[in-house]
Phi, psi and omega in degrees: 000144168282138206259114182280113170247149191054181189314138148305114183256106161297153165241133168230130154318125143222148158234151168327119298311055202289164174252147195298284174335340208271311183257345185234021175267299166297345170288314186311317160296331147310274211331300272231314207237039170261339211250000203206346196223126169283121168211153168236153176216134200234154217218119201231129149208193157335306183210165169286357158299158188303171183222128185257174188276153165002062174188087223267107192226118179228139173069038204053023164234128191307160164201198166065176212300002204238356195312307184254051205241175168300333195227049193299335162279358169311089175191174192204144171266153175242155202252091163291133177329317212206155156248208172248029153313292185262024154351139133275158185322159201208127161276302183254134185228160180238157150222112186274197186234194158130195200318332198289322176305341171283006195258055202341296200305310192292310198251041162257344161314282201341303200299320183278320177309329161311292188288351167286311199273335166260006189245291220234015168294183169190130359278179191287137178303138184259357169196143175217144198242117162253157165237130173082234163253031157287358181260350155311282173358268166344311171284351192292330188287001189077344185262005191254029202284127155116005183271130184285149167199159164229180157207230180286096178328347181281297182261028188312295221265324138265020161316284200326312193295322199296166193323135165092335183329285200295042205241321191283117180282101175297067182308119160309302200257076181188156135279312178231168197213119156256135160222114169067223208241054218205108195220162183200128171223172194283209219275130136049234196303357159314294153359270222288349186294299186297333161297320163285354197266325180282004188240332181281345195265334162287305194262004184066176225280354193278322179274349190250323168294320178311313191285275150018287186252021118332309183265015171058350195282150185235111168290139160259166173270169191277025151255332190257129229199056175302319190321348191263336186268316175336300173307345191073049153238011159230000000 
């Protein structure tokens, strides 16, 4: 186990049509083991507006790949803590993925604040955690080059285009993926697997099965990963 002193401070990325399971499916595992462990969590974007869910509505007006969908107003908002100007020290930052990541121009803030916050913060991140094509982001920043990672299988192939990618050894095959202090995981509910596996790797394993069967969830393992064959990339 890592010996945690004083508070864990979290971060979470949000952008506008971020996918909801992506963040709060791993929040659910905080909150819960938050409750026994000293942590703080701060909710980071651009500006303090609201930011919507698997939907991009900025100023009431829809856009993005879901624009022309049956239900384009279908969304529910989140109130961010911080942007990222006045962001506070941070141990662990998350990122989720989902439609808003395709969206270079709108999530190149994200990305540079990422790539800042991991080269030259302080203190230094001691884990950044992505879920899904939240490992685009990531890769945009450069930092993860010569390093394993995954991410959603449905969009494995264009994760790999975007900018810095082909720098990334990418696995096919995992729920989740560690290198270092470097964690990734595939599509949507993969997130919260790997967030119990991490929770088990700070506070051990007695604590992360309490939070676990709190939340009623039966977890795949970090090998086991049909979706890469559903995809065709095994």
């Amino acid at each position: 186990m890592v010996n945690i002193t004083g508070p864990l401070r979290i971060g979470y990325v949000l952008f506008p049509a971020f996918t909801a399971l992506d963040v709060f499916g791993p929040l659910n595992v905080l909150n819960l083991i938050s409750i026994t462990h000293n942590m703080t969590l701060s909710l980071l974007s651009t500006d303090l507006a609201p930011v919507s869910i698997d939907r991009m509505v900025e100023d009431g007006v829809v856009g993005g790949m879901f624009a022309s969908s049956a239900s384009p107003n279908f969304t529910q908002f989140v109130l961010p803590t911080h942007t990222f100007a006045d962001a506070p020290a941070l141990d662990v930052v998350f990122i989720p993925g989902g439609a808003g990541t395709r969206d270079i121009n709108a999530t190149q803030a994200h990305v540079d604040w990422l790539r800042a916050r991991i080269v030259d913060g302080l203190p230094p991140l001691a884990f950044v955690m992505s879920v899904c094509t939240g490992a685009s982001l990531l890769a945009r920043t450069g930092t993860i080059a010569g390093r394993n990672a995954t991410t959603n299988k449905a969009a494995f192939n264009w994760v790999k285009t975007v900018e810095h990618a082909n720098n990334v050894n990418w696995i096919a095959k995992g729920r989740w993926v560690v290198d270092g202090n470097v964690w990734t995981s595939s599509g949507v509910s993969a997130g919260t697997d790997m967030t119990l596996a991490w929770v088990e790797m700070l506070y051990g394993r007695n604590e992360s099965e309490r939070v676990r069967n709190l939340m009623e969830w039966n977890p795949l393992n970090q090998t086991d990963d049909p979706f890469a064959a559903y995809y065709g990339l095994v």
